[in-house]
C-alpha positions as CSV (number, residue, x, y, z in Angstrom):
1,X,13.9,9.5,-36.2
2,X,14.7,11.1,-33.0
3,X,15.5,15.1,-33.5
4,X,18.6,16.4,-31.5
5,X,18.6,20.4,-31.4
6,X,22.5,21.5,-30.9
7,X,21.1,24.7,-28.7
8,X,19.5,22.4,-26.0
9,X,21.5,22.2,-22.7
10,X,24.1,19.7,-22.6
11,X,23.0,17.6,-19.6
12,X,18.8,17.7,-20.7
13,X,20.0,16.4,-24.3
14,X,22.8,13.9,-23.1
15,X,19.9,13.0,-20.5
16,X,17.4,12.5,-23.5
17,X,19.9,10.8,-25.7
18,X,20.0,8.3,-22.9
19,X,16.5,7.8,-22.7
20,X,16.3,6.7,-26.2
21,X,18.8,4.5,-25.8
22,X,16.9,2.7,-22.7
23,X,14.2,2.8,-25.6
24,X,16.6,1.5,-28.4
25,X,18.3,-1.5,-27.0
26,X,17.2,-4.4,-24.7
27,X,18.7,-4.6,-21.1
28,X,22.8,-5.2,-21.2
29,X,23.1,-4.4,-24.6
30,X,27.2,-5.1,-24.8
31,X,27.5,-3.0,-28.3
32,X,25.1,-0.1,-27.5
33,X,27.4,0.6,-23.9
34,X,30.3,0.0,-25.8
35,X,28.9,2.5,-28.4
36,X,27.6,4.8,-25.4
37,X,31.4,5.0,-23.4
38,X,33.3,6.0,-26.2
39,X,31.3,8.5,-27.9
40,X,28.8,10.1,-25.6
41,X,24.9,8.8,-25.2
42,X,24.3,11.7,-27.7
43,X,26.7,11.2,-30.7
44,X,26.1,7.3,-30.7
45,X,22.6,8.0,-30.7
46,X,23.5,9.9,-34.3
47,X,26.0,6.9,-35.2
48,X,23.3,4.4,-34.0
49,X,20.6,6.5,-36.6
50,X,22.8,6.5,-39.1
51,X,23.0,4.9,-43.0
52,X,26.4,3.2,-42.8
53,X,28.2,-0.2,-43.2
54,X,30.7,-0.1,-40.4
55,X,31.4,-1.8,-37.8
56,X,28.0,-0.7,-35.8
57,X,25.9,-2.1,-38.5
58,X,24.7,-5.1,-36.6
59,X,24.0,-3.3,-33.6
60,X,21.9,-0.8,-35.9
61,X,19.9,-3.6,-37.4
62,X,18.7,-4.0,-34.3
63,X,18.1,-0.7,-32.8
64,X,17.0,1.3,-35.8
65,X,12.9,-0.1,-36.1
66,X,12.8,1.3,-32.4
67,X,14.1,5.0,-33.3
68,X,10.7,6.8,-33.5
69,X,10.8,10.3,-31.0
70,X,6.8,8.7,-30.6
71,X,7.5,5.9,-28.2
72,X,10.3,7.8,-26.2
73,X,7.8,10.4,-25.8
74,X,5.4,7.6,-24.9
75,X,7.7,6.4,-22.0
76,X,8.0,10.2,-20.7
77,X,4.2,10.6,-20.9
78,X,3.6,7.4,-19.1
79,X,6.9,8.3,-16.7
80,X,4.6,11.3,-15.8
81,X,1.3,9.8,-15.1
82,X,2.8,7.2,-12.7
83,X,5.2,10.0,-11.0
84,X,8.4,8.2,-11.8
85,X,11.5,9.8,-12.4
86,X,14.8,9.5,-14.2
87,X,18.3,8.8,-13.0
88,X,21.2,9.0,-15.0
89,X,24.7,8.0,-14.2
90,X,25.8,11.7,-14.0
91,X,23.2,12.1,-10.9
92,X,24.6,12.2,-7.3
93,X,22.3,9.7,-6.1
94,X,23.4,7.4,-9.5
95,X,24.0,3.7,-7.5
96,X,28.0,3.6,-8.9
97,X,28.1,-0.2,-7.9
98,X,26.3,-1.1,-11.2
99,X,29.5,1.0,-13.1
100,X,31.0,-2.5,-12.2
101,X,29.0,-3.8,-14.8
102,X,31.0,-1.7,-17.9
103,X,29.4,-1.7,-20.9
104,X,26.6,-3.8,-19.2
105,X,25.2,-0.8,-16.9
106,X,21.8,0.2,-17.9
107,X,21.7,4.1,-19.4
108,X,19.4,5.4,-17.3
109,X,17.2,4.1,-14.2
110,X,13.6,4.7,-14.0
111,X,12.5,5.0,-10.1
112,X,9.7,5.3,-8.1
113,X,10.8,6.2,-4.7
114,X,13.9,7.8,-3.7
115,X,17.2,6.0,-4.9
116,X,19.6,7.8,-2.1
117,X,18.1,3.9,-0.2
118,X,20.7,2.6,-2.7
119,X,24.1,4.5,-1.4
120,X,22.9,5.2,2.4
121,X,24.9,1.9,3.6
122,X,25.3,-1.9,3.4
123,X,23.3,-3.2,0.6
124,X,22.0,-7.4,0.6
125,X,20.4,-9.1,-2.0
126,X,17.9,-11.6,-0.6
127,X,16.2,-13.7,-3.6
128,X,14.7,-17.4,-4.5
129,X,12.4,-19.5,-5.4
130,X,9.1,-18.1,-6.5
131,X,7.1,-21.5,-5.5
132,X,9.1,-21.0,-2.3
133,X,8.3,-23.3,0.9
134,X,7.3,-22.5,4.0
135,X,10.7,-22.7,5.4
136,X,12.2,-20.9,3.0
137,X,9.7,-18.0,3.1
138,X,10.3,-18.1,7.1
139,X,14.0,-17.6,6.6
140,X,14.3,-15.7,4.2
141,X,11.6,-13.1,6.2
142,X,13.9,-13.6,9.8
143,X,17.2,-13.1,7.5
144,X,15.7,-9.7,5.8
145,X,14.1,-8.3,8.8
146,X,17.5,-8.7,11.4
147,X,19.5,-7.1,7.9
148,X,17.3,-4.2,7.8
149,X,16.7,-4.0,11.2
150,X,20.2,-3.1,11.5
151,X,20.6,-0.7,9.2
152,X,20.7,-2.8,6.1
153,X,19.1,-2.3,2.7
154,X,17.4,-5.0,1.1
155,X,17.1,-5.8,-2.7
156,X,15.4,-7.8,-4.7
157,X,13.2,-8.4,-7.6
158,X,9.5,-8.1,-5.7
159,X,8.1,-11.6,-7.4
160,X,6.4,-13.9,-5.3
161,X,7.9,-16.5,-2.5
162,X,11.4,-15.6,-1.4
163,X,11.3,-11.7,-2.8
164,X,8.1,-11.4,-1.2
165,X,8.7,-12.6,2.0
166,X,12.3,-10.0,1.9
167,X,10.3,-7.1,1.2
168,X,7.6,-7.4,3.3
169,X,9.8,-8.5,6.9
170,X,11.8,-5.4,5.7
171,X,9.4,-3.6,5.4
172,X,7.9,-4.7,8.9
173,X,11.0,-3.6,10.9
174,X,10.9,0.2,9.4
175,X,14.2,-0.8,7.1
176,X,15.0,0.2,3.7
177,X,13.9,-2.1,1.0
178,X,14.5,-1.6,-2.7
179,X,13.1,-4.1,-5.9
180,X,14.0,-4.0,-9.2
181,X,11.7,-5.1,-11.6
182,X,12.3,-6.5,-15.1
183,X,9.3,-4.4,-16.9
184,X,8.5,-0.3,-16.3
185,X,7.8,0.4,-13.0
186,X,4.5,2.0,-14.0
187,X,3.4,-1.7,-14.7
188,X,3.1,-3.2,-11.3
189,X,4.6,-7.1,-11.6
190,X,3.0,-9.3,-10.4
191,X,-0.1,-7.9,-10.4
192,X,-0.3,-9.6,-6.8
193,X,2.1,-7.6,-5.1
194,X,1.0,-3.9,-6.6
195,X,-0.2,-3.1,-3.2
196,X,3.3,-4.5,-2.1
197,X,5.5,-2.4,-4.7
198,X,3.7,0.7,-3.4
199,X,4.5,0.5,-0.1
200,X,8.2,-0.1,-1.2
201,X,8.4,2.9,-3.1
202,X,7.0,5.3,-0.6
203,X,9.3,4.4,1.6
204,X,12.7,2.7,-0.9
205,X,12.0,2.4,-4.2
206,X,11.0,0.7,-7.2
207,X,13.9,0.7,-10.0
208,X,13.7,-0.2,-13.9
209,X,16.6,0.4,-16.7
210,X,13.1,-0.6,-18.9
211,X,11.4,2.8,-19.8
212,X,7.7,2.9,-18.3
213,X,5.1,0.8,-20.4
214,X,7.8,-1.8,-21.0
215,X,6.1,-5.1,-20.7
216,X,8.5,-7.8,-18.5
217,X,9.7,-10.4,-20.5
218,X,11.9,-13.5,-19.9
219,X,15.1,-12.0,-21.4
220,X,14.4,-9.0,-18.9
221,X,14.0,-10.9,-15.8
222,X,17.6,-12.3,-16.5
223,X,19.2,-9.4,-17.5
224,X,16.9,-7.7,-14.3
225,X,19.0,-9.8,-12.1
226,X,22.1,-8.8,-13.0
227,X,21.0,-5.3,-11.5
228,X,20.2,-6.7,-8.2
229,X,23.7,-8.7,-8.0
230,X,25.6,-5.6,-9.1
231,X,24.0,-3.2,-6.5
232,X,24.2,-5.6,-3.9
233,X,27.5,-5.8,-1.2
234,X,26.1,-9.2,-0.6
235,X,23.8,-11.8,-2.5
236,X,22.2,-14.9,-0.6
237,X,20.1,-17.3,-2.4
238,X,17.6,-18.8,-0.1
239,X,16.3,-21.1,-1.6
240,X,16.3,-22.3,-5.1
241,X,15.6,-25.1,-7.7
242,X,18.6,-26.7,-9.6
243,X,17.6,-24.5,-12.9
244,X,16.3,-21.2,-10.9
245,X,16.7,-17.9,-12.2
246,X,18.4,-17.0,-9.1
247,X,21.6,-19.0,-9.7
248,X,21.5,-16.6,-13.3
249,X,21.7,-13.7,-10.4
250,X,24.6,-15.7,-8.2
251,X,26.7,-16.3,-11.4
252,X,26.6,-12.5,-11.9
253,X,27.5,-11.8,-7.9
254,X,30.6,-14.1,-8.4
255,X,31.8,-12.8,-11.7
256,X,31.4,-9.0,-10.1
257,X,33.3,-10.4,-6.9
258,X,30.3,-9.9,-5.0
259,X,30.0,-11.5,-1.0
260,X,28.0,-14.7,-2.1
261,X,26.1,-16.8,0.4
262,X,23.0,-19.6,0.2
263,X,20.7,-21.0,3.0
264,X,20.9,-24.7,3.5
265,X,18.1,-27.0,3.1
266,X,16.9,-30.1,3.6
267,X,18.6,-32.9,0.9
268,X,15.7,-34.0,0.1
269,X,14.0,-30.8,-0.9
270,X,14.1,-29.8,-4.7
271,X,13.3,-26.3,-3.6
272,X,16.9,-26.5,-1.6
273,X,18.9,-28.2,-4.9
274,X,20.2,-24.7,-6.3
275,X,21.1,-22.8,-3.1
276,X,23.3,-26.6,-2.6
277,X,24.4,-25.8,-6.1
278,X,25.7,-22.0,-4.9
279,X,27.4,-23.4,-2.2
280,X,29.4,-26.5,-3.7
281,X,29.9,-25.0,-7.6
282,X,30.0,-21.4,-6.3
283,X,31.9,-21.4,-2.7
284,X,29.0,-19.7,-1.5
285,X,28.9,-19.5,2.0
286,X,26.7,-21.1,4.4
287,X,23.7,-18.9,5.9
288,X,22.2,-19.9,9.0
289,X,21.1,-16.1,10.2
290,X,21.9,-12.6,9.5
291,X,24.5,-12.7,11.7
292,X,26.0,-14.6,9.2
293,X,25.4,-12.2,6.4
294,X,26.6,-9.3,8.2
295,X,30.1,-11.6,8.7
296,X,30.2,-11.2,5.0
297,X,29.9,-7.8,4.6
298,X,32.8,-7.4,7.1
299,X,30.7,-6.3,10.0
300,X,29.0,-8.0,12.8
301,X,27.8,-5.3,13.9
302,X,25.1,-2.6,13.7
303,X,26.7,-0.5,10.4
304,X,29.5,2.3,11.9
305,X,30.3,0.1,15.4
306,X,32.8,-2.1,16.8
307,X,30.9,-5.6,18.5
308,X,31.4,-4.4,21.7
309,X,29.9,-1.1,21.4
310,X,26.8,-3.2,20.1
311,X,27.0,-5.0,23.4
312,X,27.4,-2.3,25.6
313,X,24.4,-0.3,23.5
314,X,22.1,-3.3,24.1
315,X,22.6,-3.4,27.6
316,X,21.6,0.3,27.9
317,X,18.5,-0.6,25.9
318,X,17.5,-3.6,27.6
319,X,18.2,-1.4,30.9
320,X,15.1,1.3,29.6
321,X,12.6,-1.4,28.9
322,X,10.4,-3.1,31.6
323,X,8.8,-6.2,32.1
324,X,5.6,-4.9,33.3
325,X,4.8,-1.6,31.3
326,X,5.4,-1.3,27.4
327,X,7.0,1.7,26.4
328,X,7.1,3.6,22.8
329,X,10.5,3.3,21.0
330,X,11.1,7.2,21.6
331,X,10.5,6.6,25.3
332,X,13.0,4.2,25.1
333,X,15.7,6.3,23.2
334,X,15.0,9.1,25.6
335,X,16.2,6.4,28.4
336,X,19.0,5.1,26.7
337,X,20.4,8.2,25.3
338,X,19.9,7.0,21.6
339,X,18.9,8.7,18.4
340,X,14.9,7.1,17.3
341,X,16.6,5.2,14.6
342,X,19.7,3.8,16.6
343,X,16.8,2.1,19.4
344,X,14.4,0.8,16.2
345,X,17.3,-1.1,15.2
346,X,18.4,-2.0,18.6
347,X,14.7,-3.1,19.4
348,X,14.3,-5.0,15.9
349,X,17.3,-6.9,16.5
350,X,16.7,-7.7,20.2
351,X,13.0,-8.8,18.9
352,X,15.1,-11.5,16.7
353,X,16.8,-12.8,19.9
354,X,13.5,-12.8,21.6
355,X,14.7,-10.6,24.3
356,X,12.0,-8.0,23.5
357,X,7.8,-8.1,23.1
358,X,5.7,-5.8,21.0
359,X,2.2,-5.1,21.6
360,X,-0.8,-4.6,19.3
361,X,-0.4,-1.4,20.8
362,X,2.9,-0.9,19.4
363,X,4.6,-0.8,22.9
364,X,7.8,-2.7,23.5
365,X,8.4,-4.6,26.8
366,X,11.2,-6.9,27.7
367,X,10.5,-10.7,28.3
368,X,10.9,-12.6,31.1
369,X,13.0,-15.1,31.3
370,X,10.4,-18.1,31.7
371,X,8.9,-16.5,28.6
């Protein structure tokens, strides 16, 4: 059984009383939170331990075969190794959106990366199918990259198809990107998109309430997704199957009051059938582009400014680029009078409209009109 010392600090023992708990129960345990917010992580970790028939008994049968200090040290050890580290809701940079979730929040969060991506600004969750089409993959790639681009963090789950496709165009404008994965996030899944989850954490993070070594497992992806919705400002579906796991993550945006949105597709498609479903069982609304989504969040606009300082600032920017030579963005903020990060977002966005060329060189130019 775990051993709590009554002379360790208050915060490293109410820390490590939470990290047996992530241990203890599965994800949105209802009982152990309930447990947790009215006693303290550490004194229902010694009612959860206990020999008693009360009304905690249930929740006991359950948690008590994992209460062995040996596999919370484990998850520490392997926490180590992989260089992740621990977030509790007591930290600064804690995401307080998943509070929303009462005695569903995780206890603790497990992150590679920094988390601060997670309370910097607007937050959208892009997901879908995994066997995603084409189109789908296409728009869900132009919907993330014009988000981030302006100033938007992405979320989602990092599996294949639509997550994928979110990441990576997020990724591609310089924007913040953030997954949250249903095993630890010293277990790269899929195994696919390790190379992917690394360059997501060096630059957003990677996020788990599973403690590192946790295997992913079906129950986890669904309770995973309620993360994502809970975080998020925003949740579009892209493009889903009538049964996806992705409505499991729109049914948790609508019961949270969550923005909810789903791209159209084709009648026809099967792929299409459950972002249908969001919008006629759900009142999603429709997505067409990110203009749309940034109408959900209450803001068609670049985060912090009114629409028509957006147009006046893209007329300044559009005035420092030529058609001839390609200039660097910090040329190009220099000319305008913006910070670096104001005329990357400015660019990525202009790049959507197809005002703007990049080079191999990495040089932006304006096009032509017969372009």
């Amino acid at each position: 059984m775990f051993g709590l010392g009554l002379s360790e600090n208050a915060d490293a023992l109410e820390a490590y009383a939470r990290v047996c708990w992530s241990v203890l129960a599965e994800p949105g345990d209802g009982p152990a939170g309930d447990l947790v917010s009215r006693f303290g992580a550490v004194e229902a970790l010694r009612i959860a331990v206990a020999d008693a028939d009360d009304e905690w008994s249930a929740g006991r049968a359950r948690w008590r075969p994992r209460a062995e200090s040996a596999t919370v040290n484990s998850a520490l050890a392997a926490a180590r190794r992989s260089g992740a580290t621990l977030l509790v809701p007591s930290d600064a940079r804690w995401p307080t959106r998943l509070d929303d979730l009462g005695v569903h929040a995780p206890h603790v969060l497990w992150v590679r990366g920094d988390p601060g991506n997670l309370s910097a600004g607007p937050t959208v969750a892009i997901v879908g199918a995994r066997a995603a089409t084409p189109y789908g993959e296409s728009v869900a790639a132009d919907l993330a990259a014009g988000l981030a681009a302006a100033g938007v963090t992405v979320v989602s789950g990092a599996a294949y198809g639509i997550d994928g496709s979110a990441h990576r165009a997020a990724l591609a404008v310089d924007g913040s990107t953030v997954a949250f994965l249903a095993g630890g996030v010293d277990r790269p899944y899929p195994r696919g998109h390790e190379g992917l989850l690394s360059r997501i954490a060096s630059s957003g993070a990677v996020l788990s309430e599973t403690p590192c070594g946790a295997a992913p497992t079906k129950w986890r992806f669904l309770s995973r997704n309620r993360l994502i919705a809970a975080v998020a400002d925003a949740v579009v579906v892209v493009e889903a199957g009538h049964r996806s796991g992705s409505l499991n993550t729109a049914a948790h945006a609508a019961q949270l009051g969550r923005a909810l949105g789903a791209v159209p597709g084709p009648v026809t498609s099967a792929a299409s059938a459950g972002s249908h479903r969001v919008l006629r069982e759900f009142d999603g609304v429709c997505v067409t582009s990110a203009a749309d989504v940034r109408e959900m969040l209450g803001a068609d606009t670049v985060p912090g400014q009114r629409s028509h300082d957006r147009t006046g600032d893209m007329t300044r920017m559009m005035d420092a680029l030529s058609t001839r030579v390609g200039r660097d963005a910090g040329d190009i903020a220099r000319r305008a009078g913006f910070s670096d990060a104001g005329a990357q977002a400015l660019l990525g966005l202009a790049e959507l409209e197809g005002r703007v060329a990049r080079g191999e060189d990495g040089r932006w130019r304006a096009r032509r009109r017969e372009e």
